[in-house]
GUGU-95761 format. One record per residue (C-alpha): residue number from 1; residue in three letters; x, y, z. Coordinates in nm, 4 decimals. Example, Ala and Ser with C-alpha at 12.3 -4.5 7.8 and 13.67 -1.06 7.14 Angstrom:
+-----+------+----------+----------+----------+
: seq : type :       xx :       yy :       zz :
+-----+------+----------+----------+----------+
:   1 :  ALA :   1.2300 :  -0.4500 :   0.7800 :
:   2 :  SER :   1.3670 :  -0.1060 :   0.7140 :
+-----+------+----------+----------+----------+
This chain:
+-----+------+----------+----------+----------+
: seq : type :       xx :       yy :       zz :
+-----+------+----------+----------+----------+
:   1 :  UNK :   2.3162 :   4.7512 :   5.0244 :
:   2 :  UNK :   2.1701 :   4.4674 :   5.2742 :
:   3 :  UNK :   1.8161 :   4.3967 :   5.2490 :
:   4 :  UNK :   1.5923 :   4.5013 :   5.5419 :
:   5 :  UNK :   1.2472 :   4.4234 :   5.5989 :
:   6 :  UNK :   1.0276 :   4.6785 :   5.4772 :
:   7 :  UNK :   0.6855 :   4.5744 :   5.7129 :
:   8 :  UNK :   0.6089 :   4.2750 :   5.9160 :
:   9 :  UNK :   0.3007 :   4.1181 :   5.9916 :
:  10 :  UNK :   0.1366 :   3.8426 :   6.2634 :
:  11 :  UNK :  -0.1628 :   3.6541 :   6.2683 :
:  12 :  UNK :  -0.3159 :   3.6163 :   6.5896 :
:  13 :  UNK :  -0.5007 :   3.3061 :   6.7111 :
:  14 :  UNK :  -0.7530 :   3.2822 :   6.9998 :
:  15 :  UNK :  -0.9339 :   3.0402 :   7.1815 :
:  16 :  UNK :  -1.1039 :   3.1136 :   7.5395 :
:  17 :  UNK :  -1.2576 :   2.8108 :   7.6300 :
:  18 :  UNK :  -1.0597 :   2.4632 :   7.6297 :
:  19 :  UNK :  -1.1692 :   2.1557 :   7.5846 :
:  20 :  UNK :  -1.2809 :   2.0963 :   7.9442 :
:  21 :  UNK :  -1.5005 :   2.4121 :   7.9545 :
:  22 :  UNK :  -1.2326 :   2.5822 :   8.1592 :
:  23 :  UNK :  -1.2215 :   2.9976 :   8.0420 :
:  24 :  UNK :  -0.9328 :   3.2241 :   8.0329 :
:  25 :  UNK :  -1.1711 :   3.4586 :   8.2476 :
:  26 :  UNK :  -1.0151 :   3.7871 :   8.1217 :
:  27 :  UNK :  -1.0923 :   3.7325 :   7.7705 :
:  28 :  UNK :  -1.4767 :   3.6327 :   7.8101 :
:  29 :  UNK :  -1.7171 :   3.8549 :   7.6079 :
:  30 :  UNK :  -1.9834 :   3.9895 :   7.7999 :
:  31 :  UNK :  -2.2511 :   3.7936 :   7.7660 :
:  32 :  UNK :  -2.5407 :   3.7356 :   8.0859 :
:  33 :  UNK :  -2.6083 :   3.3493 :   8.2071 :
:  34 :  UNK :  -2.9260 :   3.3907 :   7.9989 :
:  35 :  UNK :  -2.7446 :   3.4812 :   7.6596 :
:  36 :  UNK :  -2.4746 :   3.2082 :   7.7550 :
:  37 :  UNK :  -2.7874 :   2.9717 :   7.7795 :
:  38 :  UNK :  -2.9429 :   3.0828 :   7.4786 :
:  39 :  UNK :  -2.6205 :   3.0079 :   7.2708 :
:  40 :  UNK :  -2.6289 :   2.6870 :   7.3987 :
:  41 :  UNK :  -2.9852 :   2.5978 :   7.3005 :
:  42 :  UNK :  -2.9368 :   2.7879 :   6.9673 :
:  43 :  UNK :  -2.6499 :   2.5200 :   6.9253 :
:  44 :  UNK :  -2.8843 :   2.2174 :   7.0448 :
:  45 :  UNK :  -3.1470 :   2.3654 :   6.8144 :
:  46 :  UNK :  -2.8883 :   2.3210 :   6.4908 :
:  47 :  UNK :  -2.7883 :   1.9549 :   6.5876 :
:  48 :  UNK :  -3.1353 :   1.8545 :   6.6188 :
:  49 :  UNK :  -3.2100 :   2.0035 :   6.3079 :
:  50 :  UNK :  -2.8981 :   1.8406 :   6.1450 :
:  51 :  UNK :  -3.0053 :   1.4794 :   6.3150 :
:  52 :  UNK :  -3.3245 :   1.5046 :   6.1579 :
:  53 :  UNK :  -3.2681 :   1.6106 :   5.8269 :
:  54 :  UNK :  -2.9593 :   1.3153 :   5.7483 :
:  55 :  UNK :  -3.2929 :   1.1032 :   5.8983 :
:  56 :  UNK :  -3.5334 :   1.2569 :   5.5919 :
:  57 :  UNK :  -3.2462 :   1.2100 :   5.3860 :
:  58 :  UNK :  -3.2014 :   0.8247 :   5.4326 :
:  59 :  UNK :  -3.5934 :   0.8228 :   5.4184 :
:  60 :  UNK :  -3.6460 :   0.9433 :   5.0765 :
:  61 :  UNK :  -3.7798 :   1.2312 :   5.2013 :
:  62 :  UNK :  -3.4866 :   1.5076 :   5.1339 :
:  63 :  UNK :  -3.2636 :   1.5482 :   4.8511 :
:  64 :  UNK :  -2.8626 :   1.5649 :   4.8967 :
:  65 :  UNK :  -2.7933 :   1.7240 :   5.2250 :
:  66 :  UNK :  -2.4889 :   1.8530 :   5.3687 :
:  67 :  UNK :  -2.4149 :   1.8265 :   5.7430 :
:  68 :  UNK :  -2.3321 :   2.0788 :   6.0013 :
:  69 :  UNK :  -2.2326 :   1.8209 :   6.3084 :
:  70 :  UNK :  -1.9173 :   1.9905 :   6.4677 :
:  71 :  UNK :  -1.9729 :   2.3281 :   6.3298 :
:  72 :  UNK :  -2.2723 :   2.4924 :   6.5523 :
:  73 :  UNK :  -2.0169 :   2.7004 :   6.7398 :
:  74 :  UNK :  -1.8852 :   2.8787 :   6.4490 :
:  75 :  UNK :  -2.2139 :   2.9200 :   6.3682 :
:  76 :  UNK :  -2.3846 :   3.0322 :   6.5537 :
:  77 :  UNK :  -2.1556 :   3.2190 :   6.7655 :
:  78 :  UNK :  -2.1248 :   3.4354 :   6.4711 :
:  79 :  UNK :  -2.4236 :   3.4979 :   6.3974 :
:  80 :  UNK :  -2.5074 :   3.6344 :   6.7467 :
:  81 :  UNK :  -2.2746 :   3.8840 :   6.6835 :
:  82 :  UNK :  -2.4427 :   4.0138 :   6.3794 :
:  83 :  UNK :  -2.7694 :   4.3265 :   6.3919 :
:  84 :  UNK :  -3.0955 :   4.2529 :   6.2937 :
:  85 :  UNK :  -2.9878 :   4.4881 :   5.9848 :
:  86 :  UNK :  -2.6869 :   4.3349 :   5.8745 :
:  87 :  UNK :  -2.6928 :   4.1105 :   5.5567 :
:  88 :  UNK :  -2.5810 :   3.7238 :   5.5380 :
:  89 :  UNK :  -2.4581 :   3.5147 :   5.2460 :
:  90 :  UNK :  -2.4461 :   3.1785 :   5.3368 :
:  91 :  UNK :  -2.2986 :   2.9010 :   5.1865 :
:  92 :  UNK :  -2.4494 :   2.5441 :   5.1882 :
:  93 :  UNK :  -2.3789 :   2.4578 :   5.5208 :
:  94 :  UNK :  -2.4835 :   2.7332 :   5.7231 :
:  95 :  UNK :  -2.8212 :   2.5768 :   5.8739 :
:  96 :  UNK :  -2.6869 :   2.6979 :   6.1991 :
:  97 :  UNK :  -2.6580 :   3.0401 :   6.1109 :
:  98 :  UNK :  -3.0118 :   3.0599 :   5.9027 :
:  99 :  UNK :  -3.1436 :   2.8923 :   6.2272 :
: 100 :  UNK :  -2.9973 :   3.1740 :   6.4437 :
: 101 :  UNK :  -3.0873 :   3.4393 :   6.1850 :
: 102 :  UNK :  -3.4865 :   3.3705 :   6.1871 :
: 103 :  UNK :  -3.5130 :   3.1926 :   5.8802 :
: 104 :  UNK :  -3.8179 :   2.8989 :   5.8916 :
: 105 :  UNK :  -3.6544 :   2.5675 :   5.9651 :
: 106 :  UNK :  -3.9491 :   2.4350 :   5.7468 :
: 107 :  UNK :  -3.8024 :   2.6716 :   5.4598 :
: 108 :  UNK :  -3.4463 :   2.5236 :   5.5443 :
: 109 :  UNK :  -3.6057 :   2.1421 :   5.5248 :
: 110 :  UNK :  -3.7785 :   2.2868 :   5.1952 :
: 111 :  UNK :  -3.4701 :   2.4041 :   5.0246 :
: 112 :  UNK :  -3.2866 :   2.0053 :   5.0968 :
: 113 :  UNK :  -3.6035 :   1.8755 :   4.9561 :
: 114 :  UNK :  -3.5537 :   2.0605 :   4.6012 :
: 115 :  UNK :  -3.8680 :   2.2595 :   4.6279 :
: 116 :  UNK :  -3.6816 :   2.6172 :   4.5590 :
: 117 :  UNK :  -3.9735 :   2.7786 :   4.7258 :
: 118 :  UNK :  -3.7436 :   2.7312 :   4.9835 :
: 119 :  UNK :  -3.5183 :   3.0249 :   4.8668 :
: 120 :  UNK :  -3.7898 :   3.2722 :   4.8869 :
: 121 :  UNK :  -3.6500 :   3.4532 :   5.1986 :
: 122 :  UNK :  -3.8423 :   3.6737 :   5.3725 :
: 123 :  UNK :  -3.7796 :   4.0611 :   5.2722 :
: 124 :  UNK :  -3.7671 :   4.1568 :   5.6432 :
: 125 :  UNK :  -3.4539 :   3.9138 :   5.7217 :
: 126 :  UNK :  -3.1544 :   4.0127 :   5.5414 :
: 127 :  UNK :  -3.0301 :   3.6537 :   5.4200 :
: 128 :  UNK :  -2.9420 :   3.5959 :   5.0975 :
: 129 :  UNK :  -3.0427 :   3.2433 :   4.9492 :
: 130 :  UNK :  -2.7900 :   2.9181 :   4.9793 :
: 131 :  UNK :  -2.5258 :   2.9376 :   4.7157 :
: 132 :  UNK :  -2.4078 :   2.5986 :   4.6426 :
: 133 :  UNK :  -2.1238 :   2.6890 :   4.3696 :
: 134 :  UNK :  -1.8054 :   2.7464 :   4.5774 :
: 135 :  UNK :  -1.7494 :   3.0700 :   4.6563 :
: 136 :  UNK :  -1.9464 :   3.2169 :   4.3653 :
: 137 :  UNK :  -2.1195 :   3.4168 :   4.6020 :
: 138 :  UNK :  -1.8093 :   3.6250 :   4.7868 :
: 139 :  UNK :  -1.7559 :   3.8612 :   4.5882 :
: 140 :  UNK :  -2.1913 :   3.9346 :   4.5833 :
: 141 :  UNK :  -2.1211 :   4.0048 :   4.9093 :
: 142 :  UNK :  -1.8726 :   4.2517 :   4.8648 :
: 143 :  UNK :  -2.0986 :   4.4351 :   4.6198 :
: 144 :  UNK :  -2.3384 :   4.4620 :   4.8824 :
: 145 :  UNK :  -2.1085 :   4.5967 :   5.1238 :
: 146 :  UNK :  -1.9674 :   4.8673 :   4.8620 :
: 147 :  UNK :  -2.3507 :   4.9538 :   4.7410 :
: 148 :  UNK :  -2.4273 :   5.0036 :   5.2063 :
: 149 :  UNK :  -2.0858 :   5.1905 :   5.1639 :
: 150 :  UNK :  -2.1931 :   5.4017 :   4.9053 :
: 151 :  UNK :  -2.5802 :   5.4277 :   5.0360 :
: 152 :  UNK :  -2.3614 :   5.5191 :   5.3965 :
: 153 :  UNK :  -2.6107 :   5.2613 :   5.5443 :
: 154 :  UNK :  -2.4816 :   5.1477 :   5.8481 :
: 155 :  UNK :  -2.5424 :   4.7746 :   5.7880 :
: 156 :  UNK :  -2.2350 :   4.4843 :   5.8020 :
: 157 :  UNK :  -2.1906 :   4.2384 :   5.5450 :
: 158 :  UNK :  -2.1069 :   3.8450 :   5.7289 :
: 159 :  UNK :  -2.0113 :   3.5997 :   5.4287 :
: 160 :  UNK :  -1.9647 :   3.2617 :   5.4769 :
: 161 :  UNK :  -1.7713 :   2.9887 :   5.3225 :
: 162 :  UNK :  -1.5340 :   2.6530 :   5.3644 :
: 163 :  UNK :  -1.1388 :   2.6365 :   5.3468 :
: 164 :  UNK :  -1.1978 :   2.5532 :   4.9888 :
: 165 :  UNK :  -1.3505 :   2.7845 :   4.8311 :
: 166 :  UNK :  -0.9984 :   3.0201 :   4.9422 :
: 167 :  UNK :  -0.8689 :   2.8296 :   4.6204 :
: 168 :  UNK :  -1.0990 :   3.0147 :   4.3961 :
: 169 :  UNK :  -1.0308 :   3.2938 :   4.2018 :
: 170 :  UNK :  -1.3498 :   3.4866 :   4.3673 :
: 171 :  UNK :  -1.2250 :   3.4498 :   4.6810 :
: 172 :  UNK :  -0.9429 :   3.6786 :   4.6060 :
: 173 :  UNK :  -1.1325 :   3.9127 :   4.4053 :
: 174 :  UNK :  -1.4041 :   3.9857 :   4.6559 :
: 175 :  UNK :  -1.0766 :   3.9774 :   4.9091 :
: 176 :  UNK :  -0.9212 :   4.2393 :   4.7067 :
: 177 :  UNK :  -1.1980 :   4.4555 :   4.6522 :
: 178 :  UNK :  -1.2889 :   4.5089 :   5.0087 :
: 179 :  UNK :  -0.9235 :   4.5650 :   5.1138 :
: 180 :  UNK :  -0.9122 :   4.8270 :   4.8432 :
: 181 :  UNK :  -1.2528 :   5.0017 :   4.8983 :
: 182 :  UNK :  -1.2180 :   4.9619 :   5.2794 :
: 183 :  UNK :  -1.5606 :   4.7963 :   5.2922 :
: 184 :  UNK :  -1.7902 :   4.6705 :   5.5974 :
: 185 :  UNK :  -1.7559 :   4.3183 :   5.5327 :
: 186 :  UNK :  -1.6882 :   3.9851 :   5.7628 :
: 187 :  UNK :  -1.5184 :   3.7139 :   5.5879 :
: 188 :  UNK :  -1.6166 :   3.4184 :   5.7807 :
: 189 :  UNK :  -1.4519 :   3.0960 :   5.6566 :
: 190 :  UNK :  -1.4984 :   2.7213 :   5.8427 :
: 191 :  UNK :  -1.1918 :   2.5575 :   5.7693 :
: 192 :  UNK :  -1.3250 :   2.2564 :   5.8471 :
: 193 :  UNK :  -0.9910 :   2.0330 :   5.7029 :
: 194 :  UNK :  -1.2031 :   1.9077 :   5.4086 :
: 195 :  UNK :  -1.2985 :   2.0287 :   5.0779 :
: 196 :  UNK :  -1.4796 :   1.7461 :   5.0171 :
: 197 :  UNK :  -1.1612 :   1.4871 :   4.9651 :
: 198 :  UNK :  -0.8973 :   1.7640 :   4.9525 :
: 199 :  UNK :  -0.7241 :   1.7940 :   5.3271 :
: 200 :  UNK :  -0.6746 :   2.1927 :   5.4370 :
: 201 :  UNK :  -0.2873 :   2.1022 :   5.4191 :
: 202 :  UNK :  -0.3210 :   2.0202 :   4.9970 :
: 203 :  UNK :  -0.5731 :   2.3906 :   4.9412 :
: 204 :  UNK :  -0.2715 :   2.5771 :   5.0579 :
: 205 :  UNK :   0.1177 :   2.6047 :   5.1251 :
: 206 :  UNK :   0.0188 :   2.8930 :   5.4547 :
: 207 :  UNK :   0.0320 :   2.7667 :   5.7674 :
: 208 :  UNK :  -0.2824 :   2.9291 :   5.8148 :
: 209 :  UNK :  -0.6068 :   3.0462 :   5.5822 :
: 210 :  UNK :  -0.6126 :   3.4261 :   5.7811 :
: 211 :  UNK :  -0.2959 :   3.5827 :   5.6656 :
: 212 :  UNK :  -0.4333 :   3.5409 :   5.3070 :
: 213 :  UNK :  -0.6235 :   3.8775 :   5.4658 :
: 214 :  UNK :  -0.2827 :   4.0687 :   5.4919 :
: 215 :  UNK :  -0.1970 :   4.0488 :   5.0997 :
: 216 :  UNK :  -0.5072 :   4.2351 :   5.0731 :
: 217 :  UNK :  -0.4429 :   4.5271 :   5.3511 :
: 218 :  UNK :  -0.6455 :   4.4118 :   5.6211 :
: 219 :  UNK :  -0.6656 :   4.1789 :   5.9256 :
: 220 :  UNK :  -0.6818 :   3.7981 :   5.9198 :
: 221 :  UNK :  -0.7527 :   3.5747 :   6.2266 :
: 222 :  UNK :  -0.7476 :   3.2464 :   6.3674 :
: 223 :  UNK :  -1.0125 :   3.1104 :   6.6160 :
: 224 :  UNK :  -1.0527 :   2.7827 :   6.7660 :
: 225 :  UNK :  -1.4055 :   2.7121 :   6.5890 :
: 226 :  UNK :  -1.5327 :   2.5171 :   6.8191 :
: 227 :  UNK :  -1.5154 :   2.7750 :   7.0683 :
: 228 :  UNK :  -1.8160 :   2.9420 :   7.1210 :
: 229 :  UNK :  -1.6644 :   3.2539 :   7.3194 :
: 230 :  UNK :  -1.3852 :   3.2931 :   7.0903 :
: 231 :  UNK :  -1.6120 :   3.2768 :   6.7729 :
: 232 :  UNK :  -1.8353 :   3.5569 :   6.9084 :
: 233 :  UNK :  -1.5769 :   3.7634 :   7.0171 :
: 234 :  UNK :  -1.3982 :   3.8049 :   6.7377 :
: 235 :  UNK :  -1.6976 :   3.7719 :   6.5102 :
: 236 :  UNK :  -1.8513 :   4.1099 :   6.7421 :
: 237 :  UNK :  -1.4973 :   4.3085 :   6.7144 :
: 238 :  UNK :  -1.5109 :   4.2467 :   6.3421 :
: 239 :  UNK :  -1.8393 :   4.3409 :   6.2915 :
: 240 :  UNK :  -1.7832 :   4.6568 :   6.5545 :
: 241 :  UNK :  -1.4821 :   4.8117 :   6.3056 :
: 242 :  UNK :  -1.7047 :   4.7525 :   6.0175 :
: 243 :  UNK :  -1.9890 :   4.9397 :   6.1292 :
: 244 :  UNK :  -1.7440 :   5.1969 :   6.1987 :
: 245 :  UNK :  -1.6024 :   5.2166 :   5.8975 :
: 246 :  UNK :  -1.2282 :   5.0667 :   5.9583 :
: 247 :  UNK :  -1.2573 :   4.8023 :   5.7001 :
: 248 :  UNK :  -1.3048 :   4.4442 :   5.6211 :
: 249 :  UNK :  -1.1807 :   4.1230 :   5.8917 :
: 250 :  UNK :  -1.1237 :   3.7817 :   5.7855 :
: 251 :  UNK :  -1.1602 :   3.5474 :   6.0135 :
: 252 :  UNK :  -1.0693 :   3.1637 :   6.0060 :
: 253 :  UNK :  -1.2881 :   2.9374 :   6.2563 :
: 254 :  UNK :  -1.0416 :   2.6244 :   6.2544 :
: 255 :  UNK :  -1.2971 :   2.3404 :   6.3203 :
: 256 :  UNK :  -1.3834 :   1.9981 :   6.1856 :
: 257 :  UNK :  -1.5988 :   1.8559 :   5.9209 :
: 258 :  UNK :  -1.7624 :   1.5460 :   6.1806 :
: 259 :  UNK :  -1.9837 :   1.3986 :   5.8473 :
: 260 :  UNK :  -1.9547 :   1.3517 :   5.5428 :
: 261 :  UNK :  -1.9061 :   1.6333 :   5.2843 :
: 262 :  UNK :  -2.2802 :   1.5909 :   5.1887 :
: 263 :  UNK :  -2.4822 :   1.2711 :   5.1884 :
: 264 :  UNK :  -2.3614 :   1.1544 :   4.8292 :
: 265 :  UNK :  -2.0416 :   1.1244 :   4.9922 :
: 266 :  UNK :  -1.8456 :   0.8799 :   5.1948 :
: 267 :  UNK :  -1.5919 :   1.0065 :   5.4108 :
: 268 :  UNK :  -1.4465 :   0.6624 :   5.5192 :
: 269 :  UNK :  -1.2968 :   0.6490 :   5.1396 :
: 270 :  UNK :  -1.0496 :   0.9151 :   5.2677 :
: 271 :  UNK :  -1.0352 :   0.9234 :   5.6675 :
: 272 :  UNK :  -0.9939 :   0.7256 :   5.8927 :
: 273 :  UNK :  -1.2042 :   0.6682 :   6.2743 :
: 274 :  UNK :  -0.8878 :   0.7954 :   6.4134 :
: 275 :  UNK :  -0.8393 :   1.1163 :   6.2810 :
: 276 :  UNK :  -1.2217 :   1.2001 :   6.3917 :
: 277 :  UNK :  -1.0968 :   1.1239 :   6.7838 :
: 278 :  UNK :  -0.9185 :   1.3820 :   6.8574 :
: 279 :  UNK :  -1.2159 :   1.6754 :   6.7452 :
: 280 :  UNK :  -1.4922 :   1.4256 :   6.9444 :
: 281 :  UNK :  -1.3302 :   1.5591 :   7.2463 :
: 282 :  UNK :  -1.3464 :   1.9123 :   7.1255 :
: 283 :  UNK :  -1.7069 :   1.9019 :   7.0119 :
: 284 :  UNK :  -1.8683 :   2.2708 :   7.1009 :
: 285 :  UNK :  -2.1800 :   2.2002 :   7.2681 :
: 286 :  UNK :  -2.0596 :   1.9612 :   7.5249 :
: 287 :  UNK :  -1.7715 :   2.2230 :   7.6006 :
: 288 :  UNK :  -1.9902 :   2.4997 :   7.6424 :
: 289 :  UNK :  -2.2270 :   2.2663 :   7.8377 :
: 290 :  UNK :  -1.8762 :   2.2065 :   8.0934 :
: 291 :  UNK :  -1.8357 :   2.5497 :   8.1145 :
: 292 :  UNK :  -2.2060 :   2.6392 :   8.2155 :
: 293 :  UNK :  -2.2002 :   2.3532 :   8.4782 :
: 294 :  UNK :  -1.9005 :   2.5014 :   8.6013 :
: 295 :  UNK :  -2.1012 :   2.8286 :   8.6475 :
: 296 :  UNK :  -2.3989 :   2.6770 :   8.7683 :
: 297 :  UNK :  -2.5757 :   2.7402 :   8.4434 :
: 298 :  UNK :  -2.6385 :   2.4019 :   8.3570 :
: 299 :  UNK :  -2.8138 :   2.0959 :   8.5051 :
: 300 :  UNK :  -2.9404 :   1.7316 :   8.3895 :
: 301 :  UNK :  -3.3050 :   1.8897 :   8.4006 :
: 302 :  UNK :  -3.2299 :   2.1705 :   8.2077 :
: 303 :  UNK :  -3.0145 :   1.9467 :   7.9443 :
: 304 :  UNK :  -3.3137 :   1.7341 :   7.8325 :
: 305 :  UNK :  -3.5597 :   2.0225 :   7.8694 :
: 306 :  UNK :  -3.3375 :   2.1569 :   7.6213 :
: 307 :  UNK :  -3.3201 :   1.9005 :   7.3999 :
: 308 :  UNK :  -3.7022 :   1.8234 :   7.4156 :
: 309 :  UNK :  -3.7916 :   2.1621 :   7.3412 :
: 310 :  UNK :  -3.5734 :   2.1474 :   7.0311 :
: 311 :  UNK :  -3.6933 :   1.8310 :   6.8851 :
: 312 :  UNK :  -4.0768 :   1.9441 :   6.9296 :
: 313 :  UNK :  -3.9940 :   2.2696 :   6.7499 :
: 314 :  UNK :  -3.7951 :   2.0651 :   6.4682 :
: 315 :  UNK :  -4.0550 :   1.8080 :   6.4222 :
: 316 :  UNK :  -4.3087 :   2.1147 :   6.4082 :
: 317 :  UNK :  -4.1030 :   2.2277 :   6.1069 :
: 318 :  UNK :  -4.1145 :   1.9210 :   5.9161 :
: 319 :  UNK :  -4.4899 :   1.9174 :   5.9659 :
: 320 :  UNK :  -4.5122 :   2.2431 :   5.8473 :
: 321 :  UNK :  -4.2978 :   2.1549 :   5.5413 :
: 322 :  UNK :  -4.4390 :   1.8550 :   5.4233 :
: 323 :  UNK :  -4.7579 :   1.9925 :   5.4228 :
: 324 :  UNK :  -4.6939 :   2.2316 :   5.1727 :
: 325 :  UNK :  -4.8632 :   2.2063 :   4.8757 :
: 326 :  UNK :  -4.6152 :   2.0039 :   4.5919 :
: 327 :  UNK :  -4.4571 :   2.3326 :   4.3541 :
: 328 :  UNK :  -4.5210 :   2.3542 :   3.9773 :
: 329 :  UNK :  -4.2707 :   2.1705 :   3.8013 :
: 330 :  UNK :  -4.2494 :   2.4961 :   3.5358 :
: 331 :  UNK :  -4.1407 :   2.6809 :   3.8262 :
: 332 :  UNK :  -3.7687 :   2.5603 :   3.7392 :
: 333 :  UNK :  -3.8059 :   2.6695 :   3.3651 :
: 334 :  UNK :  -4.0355 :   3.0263 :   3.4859 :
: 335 :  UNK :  -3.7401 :   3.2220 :   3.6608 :
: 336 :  UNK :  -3.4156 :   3.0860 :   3.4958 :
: 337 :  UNK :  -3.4433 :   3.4049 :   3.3182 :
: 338 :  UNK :  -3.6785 :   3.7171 :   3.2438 :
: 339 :  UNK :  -3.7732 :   3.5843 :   2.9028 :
: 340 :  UNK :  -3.8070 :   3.2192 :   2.8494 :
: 341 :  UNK :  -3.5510 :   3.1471 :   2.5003 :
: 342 :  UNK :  -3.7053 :   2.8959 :   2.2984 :
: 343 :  UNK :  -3.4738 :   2.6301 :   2.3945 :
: 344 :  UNK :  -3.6195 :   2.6136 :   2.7623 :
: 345 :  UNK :  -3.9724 :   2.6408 :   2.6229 :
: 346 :  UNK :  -3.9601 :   2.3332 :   2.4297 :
: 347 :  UNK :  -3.7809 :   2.1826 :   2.7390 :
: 348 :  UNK :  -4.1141 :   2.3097 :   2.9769 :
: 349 :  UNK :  -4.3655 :   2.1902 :   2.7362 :
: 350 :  UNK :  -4.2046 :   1.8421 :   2.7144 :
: 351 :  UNK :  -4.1849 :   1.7932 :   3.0533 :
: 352 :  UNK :  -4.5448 :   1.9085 :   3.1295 :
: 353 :  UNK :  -4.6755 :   1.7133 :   2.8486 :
: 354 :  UNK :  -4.4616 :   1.4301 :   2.9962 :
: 355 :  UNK :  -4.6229 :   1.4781 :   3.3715 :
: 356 :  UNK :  -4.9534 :   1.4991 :   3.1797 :
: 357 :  UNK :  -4.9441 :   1.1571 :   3.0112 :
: 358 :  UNK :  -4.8979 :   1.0293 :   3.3549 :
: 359 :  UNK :  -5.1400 :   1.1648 :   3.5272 :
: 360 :  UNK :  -5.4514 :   0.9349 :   3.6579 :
: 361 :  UNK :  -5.7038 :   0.8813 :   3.3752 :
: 362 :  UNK :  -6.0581 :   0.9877 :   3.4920 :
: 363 :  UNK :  -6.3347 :   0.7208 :   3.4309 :
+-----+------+----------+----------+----------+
């Protein structure tokens, strides 16, 4: 008997706005001149941010650090598309997206420093804290989505990660529960080319990172990243059929890491200047900044009122941060676990006895 195929399947790939801020006009979401400007200020907002906090970083003043230069679109066009009632898992690069989602920059600039009172996220946003382990926090998400499932809470789950963490095993288990319980989450990865040294092309034989989504039963996409309008769009369908209850959407936001990997890396050890050329060009805020000058949505005044206003309200935040009082060192040992085991309580008393013996002797 001859073989014959028994289903075929596609993966679509969409981009709206090229790299000269021309649209394809039919496909534009509807979005008003004044949401068009705010995702452009919400994107100045997250480069400012970023600018500042490599700054504290060379300073002394923040701990490792991992960029977002590039990335905003991705970022924050997907988080527009998210309710005030949906829940976010972020990864460790998502500064854009906390930004976007009302979390304190000064909590953001807290969290770089170390001081974990920076993962104290307010009840009334909906964010869960940064998860630095590679994808170690997928499949949490899904759990969340099966417990708003179960609850029939009309909330969608975003999740967030990088192209590498779709080469660990919890990836494919979150993946495969939510294609199996039909659940109201957004997989939103930022294949950015880099997992740390790895290139995109060694994580994976597939030509592309969304048709992992159709082993699982569901829909996988492709979006230029650094597309803005594309981002939200697709980001807004997805979380529309959540909310409705037609299932999980992966989508891929093909971008580019501009930094390094964190700042205890050095990308020039594995790139060179001319593979960054090419994604300078495509750089999302100064093609959605073509665009609105197209539309008349956009001049030189506006530009640097824009940026002003963003570096007074990030230098606010790092006021506000590093006048917080220092946190208590026992803090680390205090919530590891309900009970302290006796191991970590020797470890806490050393160390405080330690801090004590240095402390200024009083005459």
């Amino acid at each position: 008997m001859p073989r014959k195929p028994i289903k075929q399947f596609s993966v679509e790939w969409l981009q709206i706005l090229d790299e000269q801020g021309q649209p394809d006009r039919p496909l534009l979401p509807a979005l008003s001149p004044k949401e068009i400007q705010s995702l452009y200020e919400w994107m100045v907002l997250a480069r400012v941010f970023d600018e500042k906090a490599l700054a504290l970083q060379r300073e002394g003043r923040l701990g490792t650090y991992a960029p977002v230069r590039g990335q905003e679109a991705t970022q924050v066009g997907s988080a527009h598309a998210l309710g005030p009632a949906d829940w976010v898992f972020p990864a460790f690069r998502e500064m854009g997206v906390g930004i976007v989602r009302g979390i304190p920059m000064r909590m953001l600039f807290q969290y770089w420093s170390g001081d974990e009172r920076g993962s104290e996220i307010p009840l009334h946003q909906h964010y869960f804290p940064t998860s630095i382990p590679v994808g170690t926090h997928i499949p949490h998400a899904v759990g969340a989505a099966w417990a708003a499932k179960l609850r029939k809470d009309p909330v969608v789950v975003a999740v967030y990660f990088g192209d590498g963490a779709t080469s660990k095993g919890d990836f494919h288990e979150a993946m495969n529960m939510a294609g199996v319980f039909h659940l109201p989450v957004v997989f939103i990865c930022q294949n950015n080319q880099w997992a740390i040294s790895m290139p995109a092309r060694r994580q994976t034989a597939a030509p592309t990172l969304a048709q992992k989504a159709i082993a699982y039963g569901f829909t996988g996409i492709q979006v230029d990243g650094n597309d803005i309008f594309a981002v939200y769009k697709v980001a807004k369908e997805a979380v529309e059929k959540a909310r409705a209850g037609d299932g999980p959407t992966f989508i891929e936001c093909l971008t580019y890491r501009m930094a390094d990997h964190t700042t205890a890396d050095d990308a020039s050890r594995y790139r060179t200047e001319e593979m960054l050329k090419p994604w300078i060009a495509k750089d999302p805020i100064k093609r959605l900044r073509k665009f609105m000058d197209i539309e008349s949505l956009w001049t030189s005044s506006y530009g640097e009122q824009v940026r002003t206003e963003a570096e007074r309200r990030v230098a606010e935040s790092v006021k506000e941060f590093e006048a917080q009082p220092p946190p208590d060192p026992a803090d680390m040992f205090r919530y590891t676990y309900y009970e302290l085991t006796p191991p970590l309580k020797e470890q806490m008393d050393d160390l405080l006895n330690f801090l004590k013996d240095r402390e200024p002797k009083k005459e």
